[in-house]
C-alpha positions, 0 to 999 in steps of 0.5 A: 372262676366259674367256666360255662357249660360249653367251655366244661364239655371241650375241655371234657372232650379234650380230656378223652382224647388226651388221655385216648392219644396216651393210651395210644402212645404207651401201645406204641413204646410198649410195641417198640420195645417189644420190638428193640427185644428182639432186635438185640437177640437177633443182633446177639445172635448174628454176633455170636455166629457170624462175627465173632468166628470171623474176627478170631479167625482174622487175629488167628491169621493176620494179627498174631503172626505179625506180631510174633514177627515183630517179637522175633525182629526186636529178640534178632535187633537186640541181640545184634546189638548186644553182640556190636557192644560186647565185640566192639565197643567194649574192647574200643573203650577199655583200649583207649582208657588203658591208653589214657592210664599209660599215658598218664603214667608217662607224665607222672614221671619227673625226668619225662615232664623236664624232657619235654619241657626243655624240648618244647621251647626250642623244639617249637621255634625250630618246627615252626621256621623249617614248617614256614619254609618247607611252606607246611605252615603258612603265615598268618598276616597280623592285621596292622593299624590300616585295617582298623581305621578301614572298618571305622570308616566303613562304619561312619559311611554306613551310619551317614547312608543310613540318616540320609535314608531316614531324612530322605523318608521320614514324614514331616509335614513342614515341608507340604504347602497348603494350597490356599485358594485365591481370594475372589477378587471384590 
């Protein structure tokens, strides 16, 4: 494809003034980056002088004793702890198993277990009437036959309430009737 001499000398032109704004432009990131240099010493700088002694001093202050105090809190819970579970929960648990040991003993012995056995039966009976009178124990009604056939009928009722409900809202198109209009009399 050949280009005419007017078409050649643009693009010959436009060729210059690229390659003039790419010039221009490497002096530009040249320049910025130049710039961003010492930008980043001078933020180094302010850095290492002004922040960096301030943040040490703020943890030397703030940070370290607070957190030694938090140490010297949990050292101060822990032994608390420690003393509550060797003084009271130690000596509660050995005495109730010690309890549990003698009493199991206890009922290992024959004569014990038939004293007890023959004691039990009648003991029970008596305690329980003297209780009733005393009126330590109360009696318990039993529940007869009324209070089953009450609950069945209460049962039946609320099924019936309940059908009636589902009859009364239930959606059944056979009970609209179309309006029909009347026929224009000929």
């Amino acid at each position: 494809m050949e280009l005419s001499r007017k078409r050649r000398r643009e693009i010959k032109k436009l060729r210059r003034e690229a390659e003039g704004v790419w010039d221009e432009q490497r002096e530009v990131l040249e320049h910025a980056a130049s710039i961003l240099r010492d930008a980043s010493r001078q933020a180094a700088s302010v850095a290492r002088d002004d922040v960096a002694p301030r943040v040490r001093s703020t943890y030397e202050k703030r940070v370290v004793p607070t957190v030694e105090a938090g140490v010297d809190s949990v050292k101060h819970a822990a032994s608390a702890t420690r003393d509550r579970f060797v003084d009271d929960v130690i000596p509660a648990v050995t005495g109730a198993i010690g309890s549990a040991i003698a009493v199991l003993d206890v009922a290992r012995d024959k004569r014990i277990r038939d004293a007890l056995r023959s004691v039990s039966s009648t003991g029970r009976e008596l305690a329980t009437k003297a209780g009733q009178k005393v009126g330590l124990i109360e009696v318990k009604p039993q529940r007869g036959p009324g209070t089953y056939i009450l609950i069945g009928l209460g049962v039946v009722a609320t099924a019936a309430i309940a059908y009636a409900a589902w009859q009364t809202l239930r959606a059944d198109d056979d009970l609209w009737v179309e309006e029909v209009e009347p026929d224009p009399i000929s």
